[in-house]
C-alpha positions as CSV (number, residue, x, y, z in Angstrom):
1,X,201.1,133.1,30.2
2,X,198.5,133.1,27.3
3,X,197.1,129.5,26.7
4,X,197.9,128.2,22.9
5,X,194.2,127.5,23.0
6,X,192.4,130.2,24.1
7,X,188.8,129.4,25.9
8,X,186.8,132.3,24.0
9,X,187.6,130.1,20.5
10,X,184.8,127.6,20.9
11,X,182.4,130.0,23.9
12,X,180.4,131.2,20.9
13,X,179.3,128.1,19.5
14,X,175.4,127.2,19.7
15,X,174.1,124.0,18.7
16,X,171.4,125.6,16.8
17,X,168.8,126.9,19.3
18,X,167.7,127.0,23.4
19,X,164.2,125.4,23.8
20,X,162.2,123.3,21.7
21,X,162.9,119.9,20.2
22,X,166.6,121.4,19.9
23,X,166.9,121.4,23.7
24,X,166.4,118.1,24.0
25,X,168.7,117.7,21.6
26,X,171.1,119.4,23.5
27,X,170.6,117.8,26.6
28,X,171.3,114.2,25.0
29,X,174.2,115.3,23.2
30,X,176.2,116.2,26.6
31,X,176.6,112.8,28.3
32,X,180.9,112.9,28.9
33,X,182.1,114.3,32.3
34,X,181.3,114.3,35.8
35,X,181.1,115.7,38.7
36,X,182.6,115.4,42.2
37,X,180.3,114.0,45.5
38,X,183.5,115.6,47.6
39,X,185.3,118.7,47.8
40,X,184.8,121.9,45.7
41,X,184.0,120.2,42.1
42,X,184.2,123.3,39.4
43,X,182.8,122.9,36.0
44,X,185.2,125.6,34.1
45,X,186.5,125.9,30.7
46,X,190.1,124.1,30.4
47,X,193.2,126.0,31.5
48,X,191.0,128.6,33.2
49,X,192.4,129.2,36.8
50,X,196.2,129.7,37.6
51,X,197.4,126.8,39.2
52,X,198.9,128.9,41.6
53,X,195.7,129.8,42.9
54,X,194.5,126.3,43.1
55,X,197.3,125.9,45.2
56,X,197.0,128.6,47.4
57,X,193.4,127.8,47.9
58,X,194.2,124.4,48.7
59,X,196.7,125.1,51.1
60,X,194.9,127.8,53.2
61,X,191.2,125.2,52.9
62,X,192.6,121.9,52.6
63,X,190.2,121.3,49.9
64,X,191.8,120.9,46.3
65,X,189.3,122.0,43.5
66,X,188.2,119.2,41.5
67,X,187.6,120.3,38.0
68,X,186.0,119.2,35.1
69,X,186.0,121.1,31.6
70,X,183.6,122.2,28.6
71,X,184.4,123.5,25.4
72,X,181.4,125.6,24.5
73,X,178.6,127.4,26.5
74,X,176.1,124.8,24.9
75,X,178.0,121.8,26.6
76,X,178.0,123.9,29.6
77,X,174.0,124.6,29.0
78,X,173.0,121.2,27.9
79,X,174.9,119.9,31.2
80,X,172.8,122.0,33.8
81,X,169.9,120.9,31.9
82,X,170.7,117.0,32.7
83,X,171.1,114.6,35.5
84,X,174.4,114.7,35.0
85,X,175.1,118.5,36.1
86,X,173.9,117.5,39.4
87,X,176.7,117.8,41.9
88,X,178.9,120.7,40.5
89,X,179.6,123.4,43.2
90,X,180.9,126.5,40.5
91,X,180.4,126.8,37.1
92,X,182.1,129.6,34.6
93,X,179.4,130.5,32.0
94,X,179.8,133.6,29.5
95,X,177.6,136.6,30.1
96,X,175.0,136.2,27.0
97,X,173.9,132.9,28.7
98,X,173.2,134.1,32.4
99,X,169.8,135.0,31.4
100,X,168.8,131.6,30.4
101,X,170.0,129.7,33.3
102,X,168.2,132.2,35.9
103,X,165.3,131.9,34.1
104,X,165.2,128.2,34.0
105,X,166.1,127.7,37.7
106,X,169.6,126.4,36.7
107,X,171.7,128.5,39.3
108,X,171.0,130.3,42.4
109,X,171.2,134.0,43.6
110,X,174.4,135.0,44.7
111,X,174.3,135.8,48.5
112,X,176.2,139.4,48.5
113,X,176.8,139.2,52.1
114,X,179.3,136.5,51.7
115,X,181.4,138.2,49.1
116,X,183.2,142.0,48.7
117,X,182.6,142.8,45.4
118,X,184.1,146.4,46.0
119,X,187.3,145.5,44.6
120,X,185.7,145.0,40.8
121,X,185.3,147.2,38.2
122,X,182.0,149.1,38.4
123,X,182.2,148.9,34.3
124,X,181.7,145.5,34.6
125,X,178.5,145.2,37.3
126,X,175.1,145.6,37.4
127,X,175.5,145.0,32.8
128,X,172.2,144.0,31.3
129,X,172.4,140.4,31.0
130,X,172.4,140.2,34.9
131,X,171.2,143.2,36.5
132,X,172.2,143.9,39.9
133,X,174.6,140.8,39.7
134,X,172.3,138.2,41.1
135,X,173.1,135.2,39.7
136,X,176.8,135.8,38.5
137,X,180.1,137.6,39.7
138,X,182.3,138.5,36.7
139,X,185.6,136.6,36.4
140,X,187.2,137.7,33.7
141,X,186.3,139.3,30.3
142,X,186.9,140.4,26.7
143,X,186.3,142.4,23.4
144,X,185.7,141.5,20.1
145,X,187.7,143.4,17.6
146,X,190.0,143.3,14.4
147,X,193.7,141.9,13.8
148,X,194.9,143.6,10.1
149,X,198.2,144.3,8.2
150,X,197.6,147.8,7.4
151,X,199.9,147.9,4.0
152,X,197.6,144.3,2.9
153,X,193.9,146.4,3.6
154,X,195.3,149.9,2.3
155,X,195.3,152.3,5.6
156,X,194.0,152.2,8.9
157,X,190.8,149.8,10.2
158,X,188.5,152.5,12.4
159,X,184.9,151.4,12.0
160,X,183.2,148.1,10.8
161,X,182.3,149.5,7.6
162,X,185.8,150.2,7.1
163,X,186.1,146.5,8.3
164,X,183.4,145.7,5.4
165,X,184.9,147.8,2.4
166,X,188.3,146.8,2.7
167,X,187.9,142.7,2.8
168,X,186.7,143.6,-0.9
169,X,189.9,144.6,-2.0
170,X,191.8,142.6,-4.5
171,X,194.5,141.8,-2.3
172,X,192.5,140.8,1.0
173,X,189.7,138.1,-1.0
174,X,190.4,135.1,0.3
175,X,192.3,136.1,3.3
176,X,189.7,137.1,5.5
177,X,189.3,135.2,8.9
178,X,185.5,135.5,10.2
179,X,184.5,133.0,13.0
180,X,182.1,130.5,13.5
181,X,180.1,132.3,15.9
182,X,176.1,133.3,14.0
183,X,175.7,136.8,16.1
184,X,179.2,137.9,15.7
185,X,179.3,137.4,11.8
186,X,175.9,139.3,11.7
187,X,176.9,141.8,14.6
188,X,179.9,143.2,12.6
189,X,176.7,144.3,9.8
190,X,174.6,145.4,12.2
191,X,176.8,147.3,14.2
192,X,178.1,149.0,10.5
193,X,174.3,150.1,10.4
194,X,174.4,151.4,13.9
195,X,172.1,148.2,14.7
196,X,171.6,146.8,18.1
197,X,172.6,143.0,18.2
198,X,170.2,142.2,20.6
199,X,166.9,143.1,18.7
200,X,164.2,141.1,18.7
201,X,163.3,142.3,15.5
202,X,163.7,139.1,13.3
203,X,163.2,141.5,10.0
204,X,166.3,144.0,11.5
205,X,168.5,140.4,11.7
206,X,167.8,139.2,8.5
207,X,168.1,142.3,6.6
208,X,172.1,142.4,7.8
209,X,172.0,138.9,7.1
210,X,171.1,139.8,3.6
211,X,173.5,142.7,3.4
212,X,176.4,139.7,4.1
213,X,174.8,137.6,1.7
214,X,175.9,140.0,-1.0
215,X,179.6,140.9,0.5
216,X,181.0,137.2,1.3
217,X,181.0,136.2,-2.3
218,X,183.1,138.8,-3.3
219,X,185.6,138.7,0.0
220,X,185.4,134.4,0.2
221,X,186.5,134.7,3.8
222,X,187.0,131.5,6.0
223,X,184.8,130.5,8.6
224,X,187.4,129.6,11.0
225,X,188.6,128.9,14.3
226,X,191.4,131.2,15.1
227,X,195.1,130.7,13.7
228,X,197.6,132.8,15.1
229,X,200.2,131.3,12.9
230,X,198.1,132.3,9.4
231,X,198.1,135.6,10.6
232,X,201.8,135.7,11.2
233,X,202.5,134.3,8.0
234,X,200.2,136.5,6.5
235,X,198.1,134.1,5.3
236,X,195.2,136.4,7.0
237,X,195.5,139.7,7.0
238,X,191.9,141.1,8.0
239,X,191.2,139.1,11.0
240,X,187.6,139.7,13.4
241,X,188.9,138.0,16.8
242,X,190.2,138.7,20.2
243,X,192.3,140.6,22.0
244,X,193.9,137.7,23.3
245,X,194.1,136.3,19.8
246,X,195.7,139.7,18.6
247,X,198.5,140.3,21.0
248,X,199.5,136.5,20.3
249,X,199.7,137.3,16.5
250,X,201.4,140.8,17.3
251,X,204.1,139.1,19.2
252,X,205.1,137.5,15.9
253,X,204.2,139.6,13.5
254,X,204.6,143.1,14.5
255,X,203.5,144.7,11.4
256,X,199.9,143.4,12.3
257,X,197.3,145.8,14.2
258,X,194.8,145.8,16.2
259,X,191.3,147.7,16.7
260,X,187.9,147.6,18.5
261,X,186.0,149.4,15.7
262,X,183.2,151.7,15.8
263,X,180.7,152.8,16.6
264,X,180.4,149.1,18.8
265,X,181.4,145.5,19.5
266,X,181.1,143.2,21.6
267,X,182.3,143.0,25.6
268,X,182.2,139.2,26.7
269,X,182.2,138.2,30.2
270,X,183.0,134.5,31.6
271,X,181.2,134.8,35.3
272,X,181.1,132.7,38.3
273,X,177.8,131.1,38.9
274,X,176.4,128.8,41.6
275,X,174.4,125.8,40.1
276,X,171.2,125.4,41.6
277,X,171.7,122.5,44.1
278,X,175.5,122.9,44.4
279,X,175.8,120.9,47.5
280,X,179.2,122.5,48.9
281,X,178.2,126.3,49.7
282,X,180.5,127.1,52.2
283,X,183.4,125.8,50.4
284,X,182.4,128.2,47.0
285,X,182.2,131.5,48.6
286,X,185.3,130.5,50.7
287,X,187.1,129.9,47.1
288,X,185.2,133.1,45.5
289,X,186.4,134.8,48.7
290,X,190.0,134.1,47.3
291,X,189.5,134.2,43.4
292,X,188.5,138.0,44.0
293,X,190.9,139.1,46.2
294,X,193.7,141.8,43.7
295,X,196.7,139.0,44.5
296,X,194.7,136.2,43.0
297,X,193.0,138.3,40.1
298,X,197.0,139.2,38.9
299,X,197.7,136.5,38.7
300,X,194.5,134.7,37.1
301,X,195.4,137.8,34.3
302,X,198.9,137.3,33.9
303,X,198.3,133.7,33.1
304,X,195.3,133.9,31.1
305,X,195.8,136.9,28.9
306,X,192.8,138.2,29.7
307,X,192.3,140.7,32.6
308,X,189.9,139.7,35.8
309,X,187.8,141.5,36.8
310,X,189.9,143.7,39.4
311,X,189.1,147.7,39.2
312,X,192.4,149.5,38.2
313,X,194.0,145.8,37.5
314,X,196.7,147.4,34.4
315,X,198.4,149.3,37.2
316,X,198.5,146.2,39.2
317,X,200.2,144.0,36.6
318,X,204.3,143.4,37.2
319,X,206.5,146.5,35.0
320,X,207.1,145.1,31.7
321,X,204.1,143.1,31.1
322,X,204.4,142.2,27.0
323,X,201.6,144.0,25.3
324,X,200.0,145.0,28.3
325,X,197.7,147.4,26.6
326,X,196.5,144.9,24.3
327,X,195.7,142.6,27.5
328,X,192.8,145.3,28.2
329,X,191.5,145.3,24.5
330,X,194.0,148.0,23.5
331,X,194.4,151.6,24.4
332,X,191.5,153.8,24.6
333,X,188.9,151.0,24.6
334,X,185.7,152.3,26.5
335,X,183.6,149.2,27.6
336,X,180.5,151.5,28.2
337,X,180.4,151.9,24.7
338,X,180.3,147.8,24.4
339,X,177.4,145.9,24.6
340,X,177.0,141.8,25.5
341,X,174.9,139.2,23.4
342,X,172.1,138.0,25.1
343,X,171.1,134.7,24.1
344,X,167.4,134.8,23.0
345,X,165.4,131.5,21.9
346,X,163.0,133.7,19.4
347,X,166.4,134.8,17.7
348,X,169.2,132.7,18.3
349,X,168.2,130.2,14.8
350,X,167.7,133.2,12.7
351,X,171.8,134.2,13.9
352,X,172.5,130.4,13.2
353,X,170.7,130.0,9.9
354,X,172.1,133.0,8.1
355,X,175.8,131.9,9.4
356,X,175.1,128.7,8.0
357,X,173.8,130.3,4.5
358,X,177.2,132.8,4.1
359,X,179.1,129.8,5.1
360,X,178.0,127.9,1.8
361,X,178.6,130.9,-0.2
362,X,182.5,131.5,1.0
C-alpha cells in the first residue's frame, strides 16, 4: 500500500534556520503532542510502520507501541529541543538532520552489540551524515527525481539541465511542479553545474540561486506540495518529486515518466534514532530487533512504497509487485552516485531565502 499522503511531502520543510533567535522560535512553536510514561512511545511520521508489525511486536512483547506523529523534521527538531520531547523511546528523523541532533546531545549512540545490522544494505551505512552509524540505523529511504510527459517537454529528461531547458518550452510554462523544499529547488542548479549541495560556500549557493532567479520567470512553475491527480490530468507535466510520488502518478497516467537525472540528486534516508533520555531501552532494541529483521522490512516496503532498508529487498518483494522497479527509484539507479543534504546552520537561511525570493517571482 502506498499512503495517499506520503511522509517525504512535508520532511523537507525548515522553519527558516537551526540556532539563533530562530531556534527559539522553533522550540515555542512545537507545543501539541505527547509522549508516553509507559510502554514503547514512538515519535514517527504518520502512517509510517505496517500495522502488521505493530501487531506482531505486540504480540511476541506484550507491549503495544504508542505513537505519536510530526509532519516535518523541524517539528520533530523543535520537539527534542523542548521539555516536551522528554519521554519518547524512538524517534524517525531524515538523514540531513542526524548531524544536528548528535551534536546537540539530543540522541544517544546506538549500542551495536544489541542489533545485527548485517542484513542492511552496505549502500546505505556508514553515509556522511552519520559515519559509522552511531547515532541512527536506516529505516527506510528515497531519491529525488523527475515525473514528465515526454510528448509535453519534447524527448527524453536525462540530466538536470535537460530538466532546466525544457520547463522553458512554450508548452510546459506554467505547468511545472517544484517543491517547497529551499536545498532542493537550489540543488537541481547546482547539481546542473556539477555543484555539491552541501558547500559551505555561501557565494557557490547564491550564485545558483541567481541562475533560478533568471529561469523561474520564464517557466512560472508552482511551488507546491505534490498532486498526483494534476499530473494525471496533465495539469503538470514536468514534475521534481519522488519515487513514491512517480509510481502513484504512473499508475494513472501511464504516458508519464520517470528519471533520477544526472550527473546527481538527492538520496533521503528516514533513520531510527534513540532520544537522549529515552527511558524504555530494552523495550527499543527489542522492537529494532524486529523492525530489521527481512519479514518485517517486506512488509514495512510493501505498505509504504518506499523500500527498507533490507540488502537485496527487490528480490524479496511478493511476484507481481505493481511498479516494483519504481519502488527502488527506477531501474538502473546507483545510490553511490547520490549524495544526502546535511543541514548546516551557516547555510540553511541562504537555501531558505532564495526559495522564498523565486517563490515571489513564479
Amino acid at each position: 500500500m502506498i499512503p495517499a499522503a506520503s511522509p517525504s511531502l512535508s520532511r523537507r520543510r525548515f522553519l527558516g534556520a537551526a540556532g539563533g533567535a530562530a531556534l527559539t522560535g522553533l522550540l515555542a512553536a512545537c507545543s501539541s503532542g505527547s509522549s508516553t510514561s509507559a510502554g514503547l512511545a514512538i515519535y514517527s511520521w504518520a502512517d509510517y510502520f505496517a500495522q502488521a508489525n505493530l501487531d506482531a511486536f505486540a504480540k511476541s512483547s506484550g507491549v503495544t507501541p504508542k505513537i505519536t506523529t510530526y509532519d516535518s523534521n523541524d517539528t520533530l527538531f523543535a520537539k527534542l529541543n523542548s521539555s516536551a520531547g522528554s519521554g519518547f523511546d524512538l524517534v524517525v528523523p531524515s538523514s540531513g538532520w542526524i548531524r544536528q541532533y548528535a551534536d546537540r546531545g539530543l540522541i544517544q549512540k546506538i549500542d551495536h552489540g544489541r542489533l545485527n545490522l548485517s542484513a542492511l544494505d552496505p549502500a546505505l551505512l556508514n553515509r556522511d551524515y552519520d559515519p559509522g552509524n552511531q547515532y541512527s540505523i536506516p529505516k527506510d529511504w528515497g531519491v529525488y527525481g523527475v515525473i514528465y510527459d515526454p510528448a509535453a517537454v519534447g524527448g527524453e529528461i536525462r540530466t538536470w539541465q535537460d530538466f532546466l531547458e525544457a520547463a522553458q518550452r512554450p508548452a510546459v510554462k506554467g505547468r511545472v511542479r517544484l517543491g517547497e523544499s529551499g536545498w532542493e529547488t537550489v540543488g537541481i542548479a547546482l547539481w546542473a553545474d556539477g555543484k555539491d549541495w552541501n558547500t559551505t560556500d555561501q557565494s557557490v549557493i547564491k550564485a545558483a540561486g541567481d541562475r533560478l532567479a533568471g529561469w523561474v520567470p520564464k517557466v512560472k512553475p508552482q511551488f507546491s506540495g505534490f498532486d498526483v491527480d494534476q499530473l494525471a490530468s496533465g495539469a503538470v507535466v514536468l514534475a521534481a518529486h519522488n519515487q513514491s510520488g512517480a509510481r502513484r502518478a504512473i499508475a494513472q497516467n501511464p504516458k508519464l515518466k520517470w528519471v533520477v537525472p544526472g550527473p546527481t540528486s538527492e538520496l533521503w534516508v528516514d533513520s531510527y534514532a534513540i532520544p537522549k533520555d529515552a527511558p524504555h531501552l530494552d523495550t527499543v532494541y527489542q522492537f529494532l530487533s524486529r523492525q530489521l529483521t527481512p519479514e518485517a522490512q517486506v512488509t514495512d516496503t510493501k505498505f509504504l512504497g518506499y523500500p527498507t532498508a533490507l540488502a537485496g529487498l527487490r528480490g524479496k518483494l511478493p511476484a507481481g509487485t505493481a511498479d516494483a522497479d519504481l519502488i527502488f527509484g527506477g531501474a538502473g539507479v546507483d545510490l553511490t552516485k547520490l549524495t544526502t543534504f546535511v543541514v548546516n546552520p551557516d547555510t540553511i537561511t541562504v537555501y531558505q531565502d532564495i526559495q522564498t525570493q523565486l517563490q515571489a517571482l513564479a
